[in-house]
N, C-alpha and C positions, 0 to 999 in steps of 0.2 A: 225814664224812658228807655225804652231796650234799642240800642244800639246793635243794628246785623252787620254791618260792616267793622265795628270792633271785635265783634263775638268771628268772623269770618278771618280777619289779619291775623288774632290770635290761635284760629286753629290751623291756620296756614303756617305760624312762627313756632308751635309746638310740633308741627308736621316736622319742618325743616330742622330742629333740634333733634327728633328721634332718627333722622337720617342720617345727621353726623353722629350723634351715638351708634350707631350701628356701623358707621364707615370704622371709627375712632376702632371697635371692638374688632375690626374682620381683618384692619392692619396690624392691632397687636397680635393676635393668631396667626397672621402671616408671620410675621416676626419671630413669634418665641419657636417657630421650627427651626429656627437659625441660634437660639442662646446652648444648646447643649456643646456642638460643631465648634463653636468661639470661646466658650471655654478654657479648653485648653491651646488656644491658637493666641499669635500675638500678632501674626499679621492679618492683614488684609482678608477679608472675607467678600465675596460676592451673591446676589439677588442671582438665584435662579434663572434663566428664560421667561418664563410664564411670571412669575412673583415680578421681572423687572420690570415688564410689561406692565402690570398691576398699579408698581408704587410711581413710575413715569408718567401713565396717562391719568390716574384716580387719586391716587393717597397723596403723594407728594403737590399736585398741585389742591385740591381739596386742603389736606389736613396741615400742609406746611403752610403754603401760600395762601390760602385762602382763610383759613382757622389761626394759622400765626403760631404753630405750635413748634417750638424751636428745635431746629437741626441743623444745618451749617452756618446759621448767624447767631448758636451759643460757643462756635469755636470760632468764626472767623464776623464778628460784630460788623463788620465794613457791609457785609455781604457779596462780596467780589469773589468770592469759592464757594459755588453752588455746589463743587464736589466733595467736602468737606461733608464731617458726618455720614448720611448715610448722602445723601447727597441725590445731586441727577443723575448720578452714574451706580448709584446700587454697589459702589463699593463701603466698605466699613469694618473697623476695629471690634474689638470687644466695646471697647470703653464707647465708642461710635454706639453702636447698636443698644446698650445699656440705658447709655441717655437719653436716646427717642422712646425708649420703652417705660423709661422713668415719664418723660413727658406727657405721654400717650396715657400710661395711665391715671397722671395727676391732674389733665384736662376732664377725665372721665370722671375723676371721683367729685373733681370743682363742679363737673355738670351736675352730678346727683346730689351734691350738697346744697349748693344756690339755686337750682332749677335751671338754669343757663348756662351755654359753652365760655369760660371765663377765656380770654386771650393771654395765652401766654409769651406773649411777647417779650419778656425781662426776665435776663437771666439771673434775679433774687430770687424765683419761686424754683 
């Protein structure tokens, strides 16, 4: 029997998947205009105006909090330093910035390979 309300969650749950792939991809682009600049830097690097805006109201609650994809609870596991990583303050190291970018794109490549946003919650993957 054909089922429209299965056939309808499902195009609603592939919808919602290509919207985080596509979030997932527009923050890594955000991001790698900041890997040349940190390179050779050891301190502290800062989110633009505009980009901090971005990662405050979109990406970081989206793709950290929402997605689970790790940035200051793979350096501070308690979770009690949200500015840690890159953080809610859009401060970050190299090593900082490296690691969300490691994340960002191993969520992305878990999506294309399983079909699904895998949670990366645990700092083994």
């Amino acid at each position: 029997m054909f089922d429209l309300k299965n056939l309808e969650n499902k195009g609603e749950a592939n919808a919602q998947k290509q919207e985080q792939k596509a979030l997932l991809s527009e923050c890594a682009t955000m991001l790698e205009n900041y890997v040349d600049q940190n390179l050779l830097k050891k301190n502290e690097t800062s989110l633009n105006n505009e980009d901090l805006q971005k990662w405050q109201n979109q990406y970081y609650p989206e793709i950290v909090e929402k997605l689970g994809v790790l940035d200051n609870l793979f350096f501070d596991p308690s979770g009690k330093d949200k500015t840690i990583g890159i953080g809610t303050n859009g401060l970050f190291t190299p090593c900082e910035l490296f690691h969300f970018l490691y994340r960002l794109y191993k969520t992305q490549s878990d999506s294309n390979t399983s079909g699904g946003l895998k949670n990366l919650f645990s700092a083994k993957n």
